[in-house]
C-alpha positions as CSV (number, residue, x, y, z in Angstrom):
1,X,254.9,111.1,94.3
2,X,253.9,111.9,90.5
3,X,254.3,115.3,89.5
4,X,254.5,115.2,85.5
5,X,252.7,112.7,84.0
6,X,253.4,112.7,80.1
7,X,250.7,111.4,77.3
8,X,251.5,110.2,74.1
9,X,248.7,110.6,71.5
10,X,249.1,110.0,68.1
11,X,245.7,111.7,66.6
12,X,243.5,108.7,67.0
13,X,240.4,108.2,69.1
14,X,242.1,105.3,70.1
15,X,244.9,106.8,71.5
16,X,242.8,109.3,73.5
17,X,241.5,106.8,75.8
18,X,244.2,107.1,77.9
19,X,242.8,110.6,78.4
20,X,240.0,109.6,81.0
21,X,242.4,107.0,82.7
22,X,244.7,110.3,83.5
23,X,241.8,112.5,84.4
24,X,240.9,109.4,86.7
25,X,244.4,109.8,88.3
26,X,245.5,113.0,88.4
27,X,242.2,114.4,90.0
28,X,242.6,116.4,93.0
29,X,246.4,116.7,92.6
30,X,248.5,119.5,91.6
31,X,250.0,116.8,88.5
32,X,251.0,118.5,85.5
33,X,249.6,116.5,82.6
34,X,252.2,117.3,79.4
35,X,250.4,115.7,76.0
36,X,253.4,115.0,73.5
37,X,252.7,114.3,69.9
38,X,255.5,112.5,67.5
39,X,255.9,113.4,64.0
40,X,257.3,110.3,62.3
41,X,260.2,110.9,59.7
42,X,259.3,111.1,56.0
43,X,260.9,110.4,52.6
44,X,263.3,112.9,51.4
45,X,260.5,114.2,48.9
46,X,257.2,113.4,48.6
47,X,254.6,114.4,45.7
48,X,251.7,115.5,47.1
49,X,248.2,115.6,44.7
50,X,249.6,114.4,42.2
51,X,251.2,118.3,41.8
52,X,255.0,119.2,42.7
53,X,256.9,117.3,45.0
54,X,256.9,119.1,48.8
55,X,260.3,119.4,50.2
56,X,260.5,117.7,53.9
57,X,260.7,120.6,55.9
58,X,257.2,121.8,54.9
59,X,255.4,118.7,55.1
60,X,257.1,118.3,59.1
61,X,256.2,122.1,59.3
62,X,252.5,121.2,58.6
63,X,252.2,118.1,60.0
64,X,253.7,120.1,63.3
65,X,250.8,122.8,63.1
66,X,248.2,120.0,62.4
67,X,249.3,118.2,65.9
68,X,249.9,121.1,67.3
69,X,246.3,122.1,66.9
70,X,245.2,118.7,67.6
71,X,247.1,118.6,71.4
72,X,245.4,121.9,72.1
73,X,242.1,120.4,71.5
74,X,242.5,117.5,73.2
75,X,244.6,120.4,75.9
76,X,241.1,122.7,76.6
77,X,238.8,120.1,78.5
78,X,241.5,119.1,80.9
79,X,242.4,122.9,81.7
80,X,238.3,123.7,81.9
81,X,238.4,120.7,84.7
82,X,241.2,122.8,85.8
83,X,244.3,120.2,85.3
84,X,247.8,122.1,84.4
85,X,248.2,121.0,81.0
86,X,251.4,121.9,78.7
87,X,251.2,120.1,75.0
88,X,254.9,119.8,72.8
89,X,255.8,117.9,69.5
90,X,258.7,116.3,68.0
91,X,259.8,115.2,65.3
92,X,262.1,111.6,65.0
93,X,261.7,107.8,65.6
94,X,258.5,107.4,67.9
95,X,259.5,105.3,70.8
96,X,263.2,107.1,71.2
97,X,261.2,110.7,71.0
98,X,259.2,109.8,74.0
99,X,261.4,108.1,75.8
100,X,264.0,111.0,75.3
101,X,261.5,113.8,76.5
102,X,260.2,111.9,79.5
103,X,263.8,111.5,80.5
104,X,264.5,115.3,79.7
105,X,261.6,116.5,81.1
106,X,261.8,114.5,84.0
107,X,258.3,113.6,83.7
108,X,257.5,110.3,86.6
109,X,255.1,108.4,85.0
110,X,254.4,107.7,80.6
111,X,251.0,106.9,80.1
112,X,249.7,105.8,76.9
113,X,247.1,103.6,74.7
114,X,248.0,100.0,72.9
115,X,246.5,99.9,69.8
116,X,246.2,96.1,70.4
117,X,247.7,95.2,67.2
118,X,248.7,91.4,66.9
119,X,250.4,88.4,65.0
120,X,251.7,89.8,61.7
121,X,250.8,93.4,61.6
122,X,252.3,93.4,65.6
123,X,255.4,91.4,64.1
124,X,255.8,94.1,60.9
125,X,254.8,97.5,62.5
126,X,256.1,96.6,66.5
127,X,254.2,97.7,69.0
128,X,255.6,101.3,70.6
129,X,253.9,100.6,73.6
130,X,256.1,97.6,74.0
131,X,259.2,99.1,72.8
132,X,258.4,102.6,75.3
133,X,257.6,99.9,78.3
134,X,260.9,98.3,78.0
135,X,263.4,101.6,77.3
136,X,261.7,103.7,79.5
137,X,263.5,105.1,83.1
138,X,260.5,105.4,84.6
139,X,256.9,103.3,84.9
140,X,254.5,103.3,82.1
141,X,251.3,103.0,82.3
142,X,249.1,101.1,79.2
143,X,245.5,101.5,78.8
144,X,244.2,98.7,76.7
145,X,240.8,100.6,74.9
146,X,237.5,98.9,75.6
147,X,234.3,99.3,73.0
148,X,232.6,100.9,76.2
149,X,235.9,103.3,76.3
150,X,235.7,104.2,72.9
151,X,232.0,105.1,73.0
152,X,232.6,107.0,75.8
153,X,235.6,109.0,74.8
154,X,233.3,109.9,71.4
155,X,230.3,111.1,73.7
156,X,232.5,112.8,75.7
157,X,233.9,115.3,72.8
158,X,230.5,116.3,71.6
159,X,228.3,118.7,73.3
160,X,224.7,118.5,73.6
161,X,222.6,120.6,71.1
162,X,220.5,122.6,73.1
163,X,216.8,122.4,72.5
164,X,214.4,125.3,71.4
């Protein structure tokens, strides 16, 4: 039986599709959905605007509040539809960060988007999808995004105006 289902998202629209396939399974269930963000490692110092270089720790310590942020956005509609939701970040290498927290949080099933990259950009960047599928304890599921999916996704995050 799944109890934690974990959801990588990475700040795209594309990786949000795999938002509605999880709504879609954990309905009606007492599943707690846990949205994890990875902050990928930077250079030792980076110049930022042209100004002063940033030290490393502040740029991980903004780019932690800007995902942070971002998972509780993505965090509010599931708990309106009234799905336990709990949203983390970390920083590190992408596939070993989620396949670490799904192992220490004991979560049952990965679910997460392929960005459907192939030949040479697949062969230079890797595919994390790939890489989580194979080192994972426990199944993963991989939502492949659809046009349809995409429009859907974007319709879904905007309200109606309301008319006068």
């Amino acid at each position: 039986m799944i109890e934690k289902i974990l959801v990588t998202l990475d700040g795209s629209e594309l990786a949000e599709i795999v938002v509605t396939e999880v709504e879609k399974l954990a309905a009606g269930t007492d599943v707690e959905v846990i949205l994890l963000s990875i902050i990928p490692p930077v250079a030792a110092r980076t110049a930022v605007d042209d100004g002063p270089s940033v030290f490393v720790d502040e740029l991980v310590a903004r780019a932690n509040a800007d995902a942070k942020d971002y998972l509780s956005e993505v965090a509010e509609p599931l708990r309106r539809k009234g799905f336990k939701v709990r949203t983390d970040t970390r920083y590190g290498q992408v596939t070993e960060e989620i396949v670490d927290f799904a192992r220490d949080s004991d979560v049952d099933l990965i679910a997460m988007c392929t960005h459907g990259r192939t030949g040479l950009e697949r062969w230079i960047r890797g595919s994390v999808a790939e890489k989580v599928m194979r080192t994972a304890h426990v199944p993963v599921l991989l939502v492949k995004p659809t046009p349809a999916a995409l429009a859907k996704r974007a319709l879904s995050k905007h309200r109606p105006v309301a008319a006068n």
